[in-house]
Structures are given as structure tokens and as C-alpha cells.
N, CA, C and O atoms as a DFTB+ gen file, in Angstrom:
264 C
 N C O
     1  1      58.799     -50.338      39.569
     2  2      58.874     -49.017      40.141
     3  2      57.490     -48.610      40.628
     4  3      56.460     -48.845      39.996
     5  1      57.553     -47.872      42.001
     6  2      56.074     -47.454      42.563
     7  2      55.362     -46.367      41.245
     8  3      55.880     -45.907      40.227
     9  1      54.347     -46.269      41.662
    10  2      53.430     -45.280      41.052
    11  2      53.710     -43.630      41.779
    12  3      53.383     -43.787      42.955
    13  1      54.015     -42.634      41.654
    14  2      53.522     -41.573      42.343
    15  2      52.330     -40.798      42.070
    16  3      52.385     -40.042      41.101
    17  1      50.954     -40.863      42.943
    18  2      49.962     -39.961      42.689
    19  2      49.725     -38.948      43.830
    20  3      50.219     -38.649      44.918
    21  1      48.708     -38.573      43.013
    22  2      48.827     -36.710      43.463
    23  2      47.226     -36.941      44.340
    24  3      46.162     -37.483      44.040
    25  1      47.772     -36.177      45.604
    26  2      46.385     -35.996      45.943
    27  2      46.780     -34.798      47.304
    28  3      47.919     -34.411      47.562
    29  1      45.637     -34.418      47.960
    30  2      45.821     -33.085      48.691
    31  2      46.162     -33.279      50.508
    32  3      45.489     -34.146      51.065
    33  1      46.974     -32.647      51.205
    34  2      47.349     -32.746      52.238
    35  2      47.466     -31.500      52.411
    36  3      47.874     -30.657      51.612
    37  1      46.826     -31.281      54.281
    38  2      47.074     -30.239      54.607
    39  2      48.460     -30.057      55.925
    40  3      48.492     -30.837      56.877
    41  1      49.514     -28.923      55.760
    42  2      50.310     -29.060      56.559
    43  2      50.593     -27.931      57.853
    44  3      49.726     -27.058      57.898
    45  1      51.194     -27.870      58.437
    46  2      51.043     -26.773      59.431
    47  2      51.899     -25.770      59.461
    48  3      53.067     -26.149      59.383
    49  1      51.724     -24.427      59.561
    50  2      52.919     -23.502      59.137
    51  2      54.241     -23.991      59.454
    52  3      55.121     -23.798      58.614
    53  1      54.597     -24.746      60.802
    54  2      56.158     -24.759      60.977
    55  2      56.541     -26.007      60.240
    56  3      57.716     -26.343      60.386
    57  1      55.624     -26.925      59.310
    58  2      56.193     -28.120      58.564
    59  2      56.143     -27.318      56.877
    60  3      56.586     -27.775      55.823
    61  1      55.674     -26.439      57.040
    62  2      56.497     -25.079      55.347
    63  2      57.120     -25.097      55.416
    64  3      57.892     -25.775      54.737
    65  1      57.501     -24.105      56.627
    66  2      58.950     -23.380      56.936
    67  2      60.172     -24.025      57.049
    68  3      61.265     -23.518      56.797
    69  1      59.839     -25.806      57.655
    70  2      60.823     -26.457      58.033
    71  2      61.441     -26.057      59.296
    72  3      62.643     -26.078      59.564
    73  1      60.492     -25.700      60.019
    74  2      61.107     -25.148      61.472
    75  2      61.902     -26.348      62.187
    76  3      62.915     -26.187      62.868
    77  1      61.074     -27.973      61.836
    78  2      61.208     -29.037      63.083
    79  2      61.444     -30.384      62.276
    80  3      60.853     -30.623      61.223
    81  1      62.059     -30.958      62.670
    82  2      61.616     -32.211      61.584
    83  2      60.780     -33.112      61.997
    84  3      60.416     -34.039      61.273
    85  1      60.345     -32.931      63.310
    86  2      58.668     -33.709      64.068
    87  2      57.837     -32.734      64.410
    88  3      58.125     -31.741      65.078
    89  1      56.646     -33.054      63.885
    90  2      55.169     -32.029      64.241
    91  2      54.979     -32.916      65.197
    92  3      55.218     -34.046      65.622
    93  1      54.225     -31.498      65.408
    94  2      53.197     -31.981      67.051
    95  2      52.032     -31.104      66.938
    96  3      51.499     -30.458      67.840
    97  1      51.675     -31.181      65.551
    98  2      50.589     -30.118      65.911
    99  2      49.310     -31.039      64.881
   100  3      49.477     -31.437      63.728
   101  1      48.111     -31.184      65.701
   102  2      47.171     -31.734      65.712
   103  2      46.401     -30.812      64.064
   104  3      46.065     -29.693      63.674
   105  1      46.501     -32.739      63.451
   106  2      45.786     -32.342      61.793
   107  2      46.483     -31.851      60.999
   108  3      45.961     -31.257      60.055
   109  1      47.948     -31.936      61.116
   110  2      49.242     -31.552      59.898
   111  2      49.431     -32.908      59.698
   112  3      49.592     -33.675      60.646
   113  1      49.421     -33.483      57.851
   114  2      49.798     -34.406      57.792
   115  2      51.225     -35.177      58.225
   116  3      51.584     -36.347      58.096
   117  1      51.814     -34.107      58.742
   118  2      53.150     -34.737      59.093
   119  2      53.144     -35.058      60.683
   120  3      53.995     -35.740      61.255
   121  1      52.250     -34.563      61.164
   122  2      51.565     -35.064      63.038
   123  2      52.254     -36.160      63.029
   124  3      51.920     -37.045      62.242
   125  1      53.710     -36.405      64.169
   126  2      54.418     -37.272      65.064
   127  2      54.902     -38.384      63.683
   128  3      55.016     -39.603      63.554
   129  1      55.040     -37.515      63.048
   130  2      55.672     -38.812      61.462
   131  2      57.606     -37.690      61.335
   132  3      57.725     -36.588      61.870
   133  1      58.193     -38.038      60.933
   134  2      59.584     -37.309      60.504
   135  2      59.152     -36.820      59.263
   136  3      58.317     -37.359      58.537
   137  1      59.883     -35.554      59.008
   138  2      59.796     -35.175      57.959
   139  2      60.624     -36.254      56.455
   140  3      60.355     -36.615      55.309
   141  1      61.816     -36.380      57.572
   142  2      62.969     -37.108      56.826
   143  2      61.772     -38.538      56.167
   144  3      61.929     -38.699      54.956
   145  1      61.120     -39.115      56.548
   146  2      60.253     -40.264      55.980
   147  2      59.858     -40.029      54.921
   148  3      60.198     -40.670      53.927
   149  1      59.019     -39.017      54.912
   150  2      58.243     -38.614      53.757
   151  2      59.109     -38.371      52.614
   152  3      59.252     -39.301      51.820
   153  1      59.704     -37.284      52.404
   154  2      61.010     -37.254      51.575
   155  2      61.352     -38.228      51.351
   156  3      60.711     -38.885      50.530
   157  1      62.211     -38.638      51.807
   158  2      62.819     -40.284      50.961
   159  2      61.667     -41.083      50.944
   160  3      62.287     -42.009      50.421
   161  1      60.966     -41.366      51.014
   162  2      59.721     -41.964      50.542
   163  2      59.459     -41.439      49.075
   164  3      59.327     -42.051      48.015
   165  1      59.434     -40.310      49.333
   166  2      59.328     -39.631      47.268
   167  2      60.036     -39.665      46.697
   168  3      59.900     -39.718      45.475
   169  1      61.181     -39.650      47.316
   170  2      62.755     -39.372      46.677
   171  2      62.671     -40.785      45.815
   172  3      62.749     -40.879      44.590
   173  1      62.490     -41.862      46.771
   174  2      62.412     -43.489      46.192
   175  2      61.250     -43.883      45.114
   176  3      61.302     -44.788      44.282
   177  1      60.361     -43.111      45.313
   178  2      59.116     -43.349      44.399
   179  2      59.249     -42.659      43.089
   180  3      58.819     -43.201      42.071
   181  1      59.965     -41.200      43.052
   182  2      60.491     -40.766      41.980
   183  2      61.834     -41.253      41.275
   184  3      62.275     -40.694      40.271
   185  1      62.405     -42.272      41.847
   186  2      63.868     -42.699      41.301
   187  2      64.766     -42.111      41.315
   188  3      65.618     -42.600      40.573
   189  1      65.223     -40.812      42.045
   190  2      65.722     -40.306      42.330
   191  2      67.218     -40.508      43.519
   192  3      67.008     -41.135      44.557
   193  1      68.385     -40.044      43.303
   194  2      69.558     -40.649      44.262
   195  2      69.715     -39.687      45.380
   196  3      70.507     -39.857      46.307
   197  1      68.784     -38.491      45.226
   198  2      69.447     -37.816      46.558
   199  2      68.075     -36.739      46.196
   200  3      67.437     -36.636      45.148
   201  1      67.896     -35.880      47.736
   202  2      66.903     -35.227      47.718
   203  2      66.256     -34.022      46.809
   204  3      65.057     -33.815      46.625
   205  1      67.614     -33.124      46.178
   206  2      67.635     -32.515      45.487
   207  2      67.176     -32.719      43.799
   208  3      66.447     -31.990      43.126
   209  1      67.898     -33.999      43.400
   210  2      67.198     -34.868      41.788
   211  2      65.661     -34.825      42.451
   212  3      64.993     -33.908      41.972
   213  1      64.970     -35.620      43.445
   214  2      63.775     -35.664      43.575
   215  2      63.090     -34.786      43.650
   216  3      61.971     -35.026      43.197
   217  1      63.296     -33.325      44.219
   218  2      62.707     -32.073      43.901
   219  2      62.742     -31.422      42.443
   220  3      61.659     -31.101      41.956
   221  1      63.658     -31.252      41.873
   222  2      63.713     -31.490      40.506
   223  2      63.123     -32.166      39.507
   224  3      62.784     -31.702      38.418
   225  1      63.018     -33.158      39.853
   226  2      61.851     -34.213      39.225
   227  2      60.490     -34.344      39.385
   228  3      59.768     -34.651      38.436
   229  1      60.008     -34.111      40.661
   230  2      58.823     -32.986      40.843
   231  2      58.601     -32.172      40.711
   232  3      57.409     -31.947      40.923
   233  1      59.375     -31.095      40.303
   234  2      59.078     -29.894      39.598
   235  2      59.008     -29.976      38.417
   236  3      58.013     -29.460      37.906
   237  1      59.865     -30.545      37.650
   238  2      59.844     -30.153      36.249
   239  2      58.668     -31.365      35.805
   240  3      58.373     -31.287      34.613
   241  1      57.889     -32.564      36.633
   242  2      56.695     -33.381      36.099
   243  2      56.273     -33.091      36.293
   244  3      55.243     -33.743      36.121
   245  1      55.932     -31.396      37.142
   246  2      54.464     -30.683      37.441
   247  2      53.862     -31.450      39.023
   248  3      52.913     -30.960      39.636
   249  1      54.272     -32.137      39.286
   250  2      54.067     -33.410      40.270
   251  2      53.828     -32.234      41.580
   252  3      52.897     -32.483      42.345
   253  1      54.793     -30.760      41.879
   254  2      54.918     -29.722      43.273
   255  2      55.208     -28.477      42.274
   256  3      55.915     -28.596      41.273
   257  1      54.473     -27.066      42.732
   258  2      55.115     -25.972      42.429
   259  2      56.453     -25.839      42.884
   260  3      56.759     -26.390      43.941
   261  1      57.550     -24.997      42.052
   262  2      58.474     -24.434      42.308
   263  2      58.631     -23.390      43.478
   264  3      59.711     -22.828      43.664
């Protein structure tokens, strides 16, 4: 099983909000990447079967605020 570590990224107001699921805005870590990647990328690194267990599981390991 992967490792998940913690480290700092900065994102751009409409990748908070979830306005888009592709940025285009220059110096958001999510710049021309899918949102959908990233997520299941954690979702898989936390062991998790669906997006919701993986938020859950980052919350309650302290891993993302609520």
C-alpha cells in the first residue's frame, strides 16, 4: 500500500469551490491536471472504495480539515 504524506499546495478560488473540473489558472496546483485525478489518486492511496470513505478517512486521520 502507498504511503500518504502531507505537504502544502496552493489552489485557486474556483478549484475550492469546485466551479470546473480543469483549471486554467496559472500557479493552482490543479493548473490543466483534472480534478477527478487527484481524488482518486487519494481515494487509492487511502484504500478507500469510493470518494466519500476517502474523505472520511482523511478527516477522521487528521490527514484534511472538515
Amino acid at each position: 500500500m502507498s504511503q500518504v504524506k502531507e505537504y502544502a499546495i496552493y489552489l485557486c478560488e474556483e478549484c475550492i469551490d469546485g466551479i470546473s473540473k480543469e483549471c486554467h489558472t496559472p500557479g493552482c496546483a490543479l493548473f490543466l491536471r483534472t480534478v477527478d485525478f487527484h481524488i482518486d489518486n487519494a481515494r487509492s492511496k487511502l484504500g478507500a472504495a469510493t470518494r466519500i470513505q476517502a474523505a472520511i478517512k482523511a478527516a477522521t486521520g487528521r490527514l484534511i480539515e472538515p
